[in-house]
N, C-alpha and C positions, 0 to 999 in steps of 0.2 A: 431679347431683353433678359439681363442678369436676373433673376431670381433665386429665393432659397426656396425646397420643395421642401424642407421640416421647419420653418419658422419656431421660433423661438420659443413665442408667446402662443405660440397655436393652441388650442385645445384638441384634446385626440378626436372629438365630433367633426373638428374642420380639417386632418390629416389628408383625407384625401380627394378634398378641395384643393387644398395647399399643394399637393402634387399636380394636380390635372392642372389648374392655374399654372404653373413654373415649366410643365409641359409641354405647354401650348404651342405649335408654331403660329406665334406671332406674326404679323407682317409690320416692318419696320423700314421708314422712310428715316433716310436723313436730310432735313432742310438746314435752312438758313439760322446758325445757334441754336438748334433744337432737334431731338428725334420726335416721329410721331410712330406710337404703335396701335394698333387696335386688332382685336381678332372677336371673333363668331364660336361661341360655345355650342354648338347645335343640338348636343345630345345629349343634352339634361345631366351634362357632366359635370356642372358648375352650381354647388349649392342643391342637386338635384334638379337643376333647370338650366333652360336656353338663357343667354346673356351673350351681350354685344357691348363689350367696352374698349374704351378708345382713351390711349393717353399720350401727352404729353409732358415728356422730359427734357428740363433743362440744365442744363448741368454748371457748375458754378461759374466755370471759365466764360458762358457763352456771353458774346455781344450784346444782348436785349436786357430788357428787365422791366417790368411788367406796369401797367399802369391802370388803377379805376379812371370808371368814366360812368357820368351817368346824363339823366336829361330828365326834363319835368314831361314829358310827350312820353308814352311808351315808344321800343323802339326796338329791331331786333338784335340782335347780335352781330349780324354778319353787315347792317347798318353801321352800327357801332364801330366794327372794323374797318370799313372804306372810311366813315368819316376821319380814325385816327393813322389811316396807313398799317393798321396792324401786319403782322406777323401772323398772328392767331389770338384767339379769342374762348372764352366760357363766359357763362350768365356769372352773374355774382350773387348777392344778397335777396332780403325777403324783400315785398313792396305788396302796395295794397292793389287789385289788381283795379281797380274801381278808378281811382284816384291817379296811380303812379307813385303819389309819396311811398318813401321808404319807411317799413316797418321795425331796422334795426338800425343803430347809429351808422352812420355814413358820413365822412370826412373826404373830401377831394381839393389836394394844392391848398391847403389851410383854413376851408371853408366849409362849416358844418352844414349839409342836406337835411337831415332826420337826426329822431332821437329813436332809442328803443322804446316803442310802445307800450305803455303799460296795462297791467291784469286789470281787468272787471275789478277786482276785489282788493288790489295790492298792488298801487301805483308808485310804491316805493323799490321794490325788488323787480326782476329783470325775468322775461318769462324763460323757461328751460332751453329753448331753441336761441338764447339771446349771450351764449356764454363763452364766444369766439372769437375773441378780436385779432383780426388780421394786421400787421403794421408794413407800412412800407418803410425801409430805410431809406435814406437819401441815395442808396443805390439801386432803388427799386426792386430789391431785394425781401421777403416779406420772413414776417416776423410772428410769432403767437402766443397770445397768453389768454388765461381763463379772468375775466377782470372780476372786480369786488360784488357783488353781490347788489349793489346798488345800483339799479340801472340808468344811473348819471354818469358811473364813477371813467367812462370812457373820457370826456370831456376833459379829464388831468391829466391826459396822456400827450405830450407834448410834438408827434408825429404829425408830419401836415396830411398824412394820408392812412387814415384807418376806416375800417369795414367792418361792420359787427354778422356775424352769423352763425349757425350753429346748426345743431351741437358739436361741440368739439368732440372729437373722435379718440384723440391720440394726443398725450402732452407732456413733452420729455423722454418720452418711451414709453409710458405706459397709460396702458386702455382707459378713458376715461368712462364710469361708469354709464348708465342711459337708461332713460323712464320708460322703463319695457311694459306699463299700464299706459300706454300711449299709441293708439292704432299709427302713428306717425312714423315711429320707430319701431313698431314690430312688424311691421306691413310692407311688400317691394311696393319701391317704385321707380322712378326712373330718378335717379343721383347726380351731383355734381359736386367733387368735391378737391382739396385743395391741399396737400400736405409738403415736408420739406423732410429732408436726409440727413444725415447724422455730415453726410459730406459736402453739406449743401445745395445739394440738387433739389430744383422744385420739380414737384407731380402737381399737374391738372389731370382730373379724371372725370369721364362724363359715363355712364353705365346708362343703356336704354333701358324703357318698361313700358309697361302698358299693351304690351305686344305678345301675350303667351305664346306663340308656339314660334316667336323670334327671338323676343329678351323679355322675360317677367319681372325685372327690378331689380332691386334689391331692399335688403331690411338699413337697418344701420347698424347692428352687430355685424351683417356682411360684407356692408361696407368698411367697416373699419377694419376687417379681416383683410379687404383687398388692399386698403392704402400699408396693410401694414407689410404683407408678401411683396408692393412694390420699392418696400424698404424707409417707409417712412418713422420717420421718430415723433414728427409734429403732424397732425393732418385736422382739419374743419371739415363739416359737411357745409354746403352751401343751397342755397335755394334749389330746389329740384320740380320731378311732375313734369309737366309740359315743360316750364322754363329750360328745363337743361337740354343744355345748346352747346357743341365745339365748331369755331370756325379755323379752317386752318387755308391763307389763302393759295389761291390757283387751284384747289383742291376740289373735286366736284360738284355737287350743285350752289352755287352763291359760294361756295367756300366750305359748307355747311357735311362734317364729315358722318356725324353719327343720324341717328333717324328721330327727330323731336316729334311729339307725339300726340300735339292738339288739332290735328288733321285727320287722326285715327287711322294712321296709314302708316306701315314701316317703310317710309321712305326720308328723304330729306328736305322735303319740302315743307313742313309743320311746325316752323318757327312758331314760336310766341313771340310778343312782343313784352318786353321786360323795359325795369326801370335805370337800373345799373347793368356793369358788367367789368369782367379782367381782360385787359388787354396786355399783348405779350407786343413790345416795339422796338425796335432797333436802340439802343443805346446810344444816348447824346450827351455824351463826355459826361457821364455820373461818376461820382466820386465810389470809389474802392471802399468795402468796411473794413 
């Protein structure tokens, strides 16, 4: 995997993260329109800890392009990809875990699921995690913007298929800030998250946690550290914790490449069962942007 080992926007505290990360020998598969890489930090090289992330690159040219999906039933991921023939697969957005409904606006083929849930206090504004909207084009190509501060204001976006989630990490190039008074974001955990390249190339990224002395998480300062050394200009964090899920098919168990963590076993058997999710599928004559 291409890398820069002095990023840009690094700060001298993440230098020699930013080295060991670009590093790495990686292990790098080439499929079907896509690379998939992942590797094993072992020696607390990464962040000062064990980490296990795994991604996927797609790069503009390729065949596929990507599709939500969601269902009122929870469902897993690697579900979710047999039923669509996927390619590969991540969890997507928030949802309640009780219920299933979606906790952030969700949009699929021109039909609203969810809204963003509003505050205890302030059912006007959109909560911090709610500041991420994903668009697809009509070439299944995705898109991002931080929307209005109103959390309706999704609803005048004229996309048949938008995804709210958050927080946004990275917008245009540059870091977007993050409520570091928030054990959510100053706390590892197991990530998933979603960004795009200045050349178009999408990153899926799923980073384990919950696992000390295999992957300890991550924060979302680190996170946005990693989407940025994998050269992203736009990137979302997405629903994480147990939920974060990569399926990549033929690929080891059920599909399921990194170690989900609601089984409390570094293995890959610990699916959750989630409400939506990103599907990565063969390309059915979409139109070019």
């Amino acid at each position: 995997m291409a890398l820069c080992a002095t990023p840009l926007h690094a700060q001298k505290h993440y230098e020699e993260d930013s080295i060991a990360f670009a590093n790495a020998e990686w292990q790098t598969d080439t499929l079907d329109g896509f690379l998939y890489h992942h590797y094993h930090f072992q020696h607390h090289q990464l962040f000062n800890s064990n980490q296990y992330l795994c991604v996927i690159e797609i790069p503009k040219g390729s065949k596929t392009h990507l599709r939500f999906v969601a269902d009122t039933v929870l469902t897993t991921v690697s579900n979710f990809a047999l039923r669509t023939g996927a390619l590969a697969g991540i969890n997507g957005s928030y949802f309640n875990m009780s219920t299933g409904a979606p906790v952030c606006y969700l949009r699929i083929e021109g039909k609203e699921l969810g809204d963003n849930e509003p505050a205890r206090t302030d059912t006007i504004n959109r909560k911090y995690y709610q500041n991420a909207a994903i668009r697809l084009l009509p070439s299944g190509r995705p898109r991002f913007n931080i929307p209005d501060s109103n959390r309706l204001s999704e609803k005048k976006m004229p996309d048949s298929n938008v995804m709210t989630a958050g927080p946004m990490l990275i917008c245009r190039g540059a870091d977007v800030p993050q409520r570091l008074d928030r054990r959510f974001v100053y706390a590892r955990h197991n990530r998933t998250a979603i960004g795009l390249k200045r050349d178009g190339t999408i990153i899926l990224l799923v980073a384990d946690g919950r696992s000390k002395n295999n992957a300890a998480g991550l924060s979302l300062p680190e996170l946005t550290h990693v989407m940025r050394w994998l050269g992203c200009c736009d990137a979302a964090n997405l629903d994480g914790g147990g939920s974060s899920t990569m399926y990549i098919r033929d690929n080891s168990t059920n599909g399921i490449v990194n170690h989900p963590s609601d089984n409390g076993r570094f293995d890959p058997l610990g699916q959750r069962r989630v409400a939506n999710a990103i599907m990565l599928v063969k390309k059915e004559d979409k139109p070019s942007e």
